[in-house]
N, C-alpha and C positions, 0 to 999 in steps of 0.2 A: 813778097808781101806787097799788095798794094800802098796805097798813100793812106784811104779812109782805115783799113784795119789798121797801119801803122799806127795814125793818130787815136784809134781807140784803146788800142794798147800803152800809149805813152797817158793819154788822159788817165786810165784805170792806176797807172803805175806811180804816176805824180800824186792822186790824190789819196790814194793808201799810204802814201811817204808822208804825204803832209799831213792827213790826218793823226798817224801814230807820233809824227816830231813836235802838232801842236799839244796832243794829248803829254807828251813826255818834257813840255817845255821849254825844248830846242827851240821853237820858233813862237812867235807873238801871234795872235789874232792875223795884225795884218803881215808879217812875217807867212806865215801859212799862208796868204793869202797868194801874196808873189812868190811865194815858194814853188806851189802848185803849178801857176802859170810858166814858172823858168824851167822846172822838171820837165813838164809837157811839150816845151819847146824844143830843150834838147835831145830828149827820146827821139820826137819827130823827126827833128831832124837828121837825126845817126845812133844808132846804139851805143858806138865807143865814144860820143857826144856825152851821152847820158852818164855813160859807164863814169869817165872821167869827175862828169858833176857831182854823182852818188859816192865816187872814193872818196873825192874832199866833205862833202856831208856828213857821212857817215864816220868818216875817222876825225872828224873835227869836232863833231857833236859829243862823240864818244871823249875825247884828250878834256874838251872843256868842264868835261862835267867828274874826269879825274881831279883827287885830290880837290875837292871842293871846300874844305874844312880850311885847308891850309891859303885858298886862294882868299878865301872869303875876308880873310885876316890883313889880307894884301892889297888887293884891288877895290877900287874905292869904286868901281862902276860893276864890282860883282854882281851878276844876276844870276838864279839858280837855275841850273839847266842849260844855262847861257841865254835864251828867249832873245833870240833874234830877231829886230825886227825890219819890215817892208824896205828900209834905208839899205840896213847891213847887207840884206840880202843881194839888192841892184847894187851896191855899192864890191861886193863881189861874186856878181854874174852878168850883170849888165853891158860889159865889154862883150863876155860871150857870148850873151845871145844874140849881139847884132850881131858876130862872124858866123854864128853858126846859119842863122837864116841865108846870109850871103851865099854862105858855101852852098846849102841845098838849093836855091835858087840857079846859081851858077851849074852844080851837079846834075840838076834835075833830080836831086834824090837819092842819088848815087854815090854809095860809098868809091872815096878813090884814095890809092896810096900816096904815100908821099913819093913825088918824082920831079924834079922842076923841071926834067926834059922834054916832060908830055904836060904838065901843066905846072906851071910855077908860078900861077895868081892862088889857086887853088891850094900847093903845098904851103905855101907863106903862111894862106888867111889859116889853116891846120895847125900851123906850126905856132900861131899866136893863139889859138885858142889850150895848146899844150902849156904854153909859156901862162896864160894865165890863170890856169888852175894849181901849174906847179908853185907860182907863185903865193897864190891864195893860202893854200896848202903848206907851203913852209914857211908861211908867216904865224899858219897858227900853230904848227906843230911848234914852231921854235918856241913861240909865247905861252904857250900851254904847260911845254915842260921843261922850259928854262926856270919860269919864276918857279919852277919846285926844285929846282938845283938847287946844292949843297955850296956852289959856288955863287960868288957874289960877283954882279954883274957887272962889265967895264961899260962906260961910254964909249961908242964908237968910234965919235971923234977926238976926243981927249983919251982914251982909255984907261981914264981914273976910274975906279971904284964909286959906285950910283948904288943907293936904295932899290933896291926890287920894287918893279912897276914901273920904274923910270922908263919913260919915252925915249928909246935910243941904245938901253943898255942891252950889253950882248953876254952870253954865257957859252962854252966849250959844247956843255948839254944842245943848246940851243941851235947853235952851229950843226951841230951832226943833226939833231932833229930835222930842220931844213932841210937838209941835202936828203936823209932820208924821206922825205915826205913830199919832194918833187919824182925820186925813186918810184914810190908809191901811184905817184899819179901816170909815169911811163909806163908802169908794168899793167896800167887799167886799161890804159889804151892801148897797147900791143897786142895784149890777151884779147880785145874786141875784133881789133882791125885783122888777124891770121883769121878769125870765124867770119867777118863779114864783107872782106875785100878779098881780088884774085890780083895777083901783083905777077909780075913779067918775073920771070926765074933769075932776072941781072937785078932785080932790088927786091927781094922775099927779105933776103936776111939783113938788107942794108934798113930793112923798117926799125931793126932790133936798135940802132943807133938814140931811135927815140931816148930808151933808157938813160946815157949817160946825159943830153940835152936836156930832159926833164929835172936831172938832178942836178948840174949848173943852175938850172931856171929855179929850180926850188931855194938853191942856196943865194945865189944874185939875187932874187926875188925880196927873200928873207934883208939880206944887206941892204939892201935899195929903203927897204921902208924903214929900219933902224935908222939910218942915215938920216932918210926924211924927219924922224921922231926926236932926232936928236937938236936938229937945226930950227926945223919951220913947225912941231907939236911940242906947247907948250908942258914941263912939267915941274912940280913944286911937292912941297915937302909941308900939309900942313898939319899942325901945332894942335888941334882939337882932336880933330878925328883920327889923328896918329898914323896918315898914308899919302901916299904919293898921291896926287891928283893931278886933271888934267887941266885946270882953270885958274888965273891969278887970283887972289884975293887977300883980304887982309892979314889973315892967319895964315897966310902960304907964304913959304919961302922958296924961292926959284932956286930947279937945280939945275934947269938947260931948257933951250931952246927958245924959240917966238912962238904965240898966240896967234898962229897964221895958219893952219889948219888943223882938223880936228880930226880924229880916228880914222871915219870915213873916208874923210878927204887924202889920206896918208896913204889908207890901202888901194883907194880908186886912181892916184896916182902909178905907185906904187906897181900894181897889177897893169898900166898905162907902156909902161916905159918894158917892165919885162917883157910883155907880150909883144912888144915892138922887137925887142933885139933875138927873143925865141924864133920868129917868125923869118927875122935876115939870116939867123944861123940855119934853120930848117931850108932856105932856099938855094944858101951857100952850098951845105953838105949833100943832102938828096938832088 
């Protein structure tokens, strides 16, 4: 397939995604807007690109809008449908679209396997774009179906027992969620990459590795940004509204952390660092 049908197939595909996510209230006005634009890019630039974007999309849009009765009672930043917007969205895709344009630029367009013996700028900048979906992706799964645990969450770094919603606290639930849901994003990208790549007979099966790499990455990923929420995102307990929030105030009473980064900033980190160590691991192993 050339470049222009490519691109008119990733445009057609982005903006039937977005139109039905803003119609369904997955995405904001301007949410939709950069929605579209990051879909379109990724298609363009690789289907198992895409593929990987749309697993986390789609199974995240779907966990967040599970159990909505129960969240709503919980999270003081509940929105219905989750209605993400233009921030959240760059805030987890923005790393990948700048690796993904790199690689195609670098490719010429060309899907390639991972090998570092034939290119290993190539398998890295892959390997971090793996890393930061898994990670994207076990953050929310963990978040999604931890706070509906039966169990009550520890802080990470104290491992006392924290109110649900707290910045930092972790669940058994949550944990396997993670790992499963970096699972999730390996098996999107393998199932692409066997249809859309031709790989040397000495690494066909060594691609299958992606799998357990994605699910380290999903579960690292998940840890990483507990940690961050625990330390440098503020969270408090206040007295009116009867929920965790993420802001000091007068009626708040501090259960952890510092007022030094806010959600975004936790998960753009966060998605920063894992896609860093996905990418050394991916150039180690292949």
């Amino acid at each position: 397939m050339d470049w222009f049908s490519q691109l008119c197939v990733a445009v057609s595909i982005a903006f039937v995604i977005a139109f039905r996510a803003h119609r369904k209230k997955s995405l904001s006005n301007s949410g939709a807007i950069a929605g579209f634009f990051v879909m379109a890019l990724h298609i363009f630039a690789g289907y198992r690109f895409g593929a990987v974007l749309l697993a986390f999309f789609f199974s995240s849009s779907a966990l967040t809008k599970f159990g909505e009765d129960k969240k709503r009672t919980l999270d003081s930043e509940f929105k219905e449908g989750g209605q993400r917007n233009w921030i959240q969205v760059l805030a987890n895709s923005g790393i990948a679209s700048v690796l993904v344009i790199a690689i195609w630029v670098l490719t010429e367009g060309q899907d390639k396997c991972l090998n570092s013996k034939d290119s290993p700028l190539i398998t890295t900048l892959i390997g971090a774009v793996i890393g930061h979906y898994s990670c994207c992706n076990g953050d929310t799964w963990s978040s999604e179906l931890g706070i509906l645990s039966e169990d009550k969450p520890r802080l990470i770094t104290t491992f006392k027992h924290v109110k649900k919603g707290t910045n930092g606290g972790v669940t058994k639930t949550g944990i396997l969620a993670a790992a499963a849901a970096g699972s999730f994003i390996g098996l999107s990208f393998v199932l692409l990459s066997f249809s859309t790549t031709r790989c040397e007979s000495s690494t066909v099966f060594k691609q299958l590795l992606v799998l357990p790499i994605a699910t380290l990455a999903g579960l690292c990923g998940s840890l990483i940004d507990s940690l961050l929420g625990a330390t440098l995102q503020f969270s408090g307990f206040c007295s009116v509204r009867r929920k965790v929030v993420g802001k000091p105030g007068p009626t708040v009473k501090k259960i952890s952390g510092s007022n030094v980064l806010d959600n975004n900033a936790v998960n753009f980190v966060s998605i920063l660092l894992t896609s860093f160590f996905t990418a050394i691991a991916c150039w180690y192993i292949f």
